[in-house]
N, C-alpha and C positions, 0 to 999 in steps of 0.2 A: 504494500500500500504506500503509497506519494504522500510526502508532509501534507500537500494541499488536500489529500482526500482524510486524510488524517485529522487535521482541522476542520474538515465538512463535517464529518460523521462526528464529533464530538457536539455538534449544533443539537439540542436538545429540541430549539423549536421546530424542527421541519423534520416532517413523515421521510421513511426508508426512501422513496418513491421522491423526493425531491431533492435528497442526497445524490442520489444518482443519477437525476435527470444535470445538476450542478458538475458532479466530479465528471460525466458527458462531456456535458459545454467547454469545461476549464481543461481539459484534455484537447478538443478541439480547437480550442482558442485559447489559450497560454498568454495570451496579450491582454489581456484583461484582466489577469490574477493582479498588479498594479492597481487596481479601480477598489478594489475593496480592502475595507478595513478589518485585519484577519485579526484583530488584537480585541476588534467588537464582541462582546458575547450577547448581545442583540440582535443579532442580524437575524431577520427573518426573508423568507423566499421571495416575496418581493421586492428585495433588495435584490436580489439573482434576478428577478424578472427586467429589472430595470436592464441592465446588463445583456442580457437576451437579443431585448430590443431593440438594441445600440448595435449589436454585432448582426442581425439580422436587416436594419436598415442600412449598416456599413458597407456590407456583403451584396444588398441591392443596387444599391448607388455604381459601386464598382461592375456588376454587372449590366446599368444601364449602358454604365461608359465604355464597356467593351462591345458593347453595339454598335455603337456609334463608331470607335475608334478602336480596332481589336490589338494595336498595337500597344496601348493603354497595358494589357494583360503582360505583359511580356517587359516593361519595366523592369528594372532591378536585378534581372535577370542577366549571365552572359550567353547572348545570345546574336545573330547576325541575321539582322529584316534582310529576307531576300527580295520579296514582290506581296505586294500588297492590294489587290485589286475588292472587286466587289461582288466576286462570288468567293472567292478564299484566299489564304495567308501563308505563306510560307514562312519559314524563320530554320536557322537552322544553330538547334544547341550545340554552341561552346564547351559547356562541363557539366559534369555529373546534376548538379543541384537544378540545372535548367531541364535534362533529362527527367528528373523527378517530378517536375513542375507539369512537365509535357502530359504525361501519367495521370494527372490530376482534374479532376473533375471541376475544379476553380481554370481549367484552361481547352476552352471550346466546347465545351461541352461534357459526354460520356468520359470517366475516368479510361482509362487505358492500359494494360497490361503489359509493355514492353518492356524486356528483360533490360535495357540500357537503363532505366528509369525509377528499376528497385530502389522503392524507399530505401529499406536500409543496408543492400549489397553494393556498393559501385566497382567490384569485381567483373561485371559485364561491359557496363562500358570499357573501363580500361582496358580489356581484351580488345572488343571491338576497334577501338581507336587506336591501340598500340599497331595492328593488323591492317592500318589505314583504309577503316571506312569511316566514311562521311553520314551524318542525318541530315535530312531533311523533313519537319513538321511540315505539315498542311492541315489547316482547318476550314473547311466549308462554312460558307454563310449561310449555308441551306443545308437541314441533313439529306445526303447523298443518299438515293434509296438502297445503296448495294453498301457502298464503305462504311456509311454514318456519317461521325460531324467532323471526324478526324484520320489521319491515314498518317504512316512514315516511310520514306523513300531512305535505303539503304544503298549509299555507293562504294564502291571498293575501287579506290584509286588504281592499285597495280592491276587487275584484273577487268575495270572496267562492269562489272557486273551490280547489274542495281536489282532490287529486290526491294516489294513493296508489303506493307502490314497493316493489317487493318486493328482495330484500338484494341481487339480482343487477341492482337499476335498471332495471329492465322495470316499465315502468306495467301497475297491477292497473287493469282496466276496475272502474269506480266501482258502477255502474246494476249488473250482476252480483255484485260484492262486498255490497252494501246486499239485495238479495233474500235472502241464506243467512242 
């Protein structure tokens, strides 16, 4: 058990069921343990609830603006805007931690299952990249009735061979994709 769940479950005023719906949240969002006062022995769940709401209209606003501008998402990140138009976005991840991000449900849509992108392995990538291949992201401004909202283009520099994935890591056959 985490000090922070440690501290929840010690709160007398709030049911099992809002312990947990809390050590959730603060698992999810770790940037908001800062907002509360853990020394209070008053806190009651609407004090969480306030919190809630603040990371829920945070979390919208941000998605407004990757509507609008998808390259908004990709901030912070090292990463290199390839082409940016108005049905989808390229970019193509720099390091491990943008791989991760790629994966993630906060970036185009559908989370993603690519072995470069394990949360907590970056033993794939490094292979991959030591072996010089290249990624390339794309996300659809539309989901794609066949790929989804997201696909990655795999090149291998000495060999020239590109190999495409769809977010669930199932290889798209190449020779059928290039015919549509």
């Amino acid at each position: 058990m985490t000090k922070k769940a440690a501290l929840i479950n010690r709160l007398n005023s709030l049911s099992e069921t809002e312990k947990e719906n809390i050590i959730t949240f603060f698992n999810k969002h770790p940037v908001y343990e800062n907002r509360v006062d853990w020394n209070s022995k008053t806190l009651e769940y609407e004090d969480f609830k306030k919190l809630f709401s603040i990371a829920d209209t945070s979390k919208k606003r941000e998605k407004w603006k990757a509507k609008a501008d998808p390259e908004t998402l990709f901030k912070g990140f090292n990463c290199r805007i390839i082409k940016k138009t108005k049905k989808f976005f390229i970019i193509m991840p720099l390091d491990w931690e943008c791989a991760v991000f790629l994966n993630s449900f906060d970036c185009g849509g559908e989370g993603a299952k690519w072995c470069i992108g394990e949360k907590y392995n970056f033993m794939h990538w490094n292979y991959y990249i030591s072996g010089n291949d290249l990624f390339y992201f794309i996300c659809f401004a539309h989901k794609h009735p066949e790929y989804g909202k997201k696909v990655i283009f795999q090149y291998n520099i000495k060999n020239k061979k590109i190999r495409i994935w769809n977010a669930q890591d199932k290889e798209i056959n190449l020779e059928n994709s290039l015919r549509e």
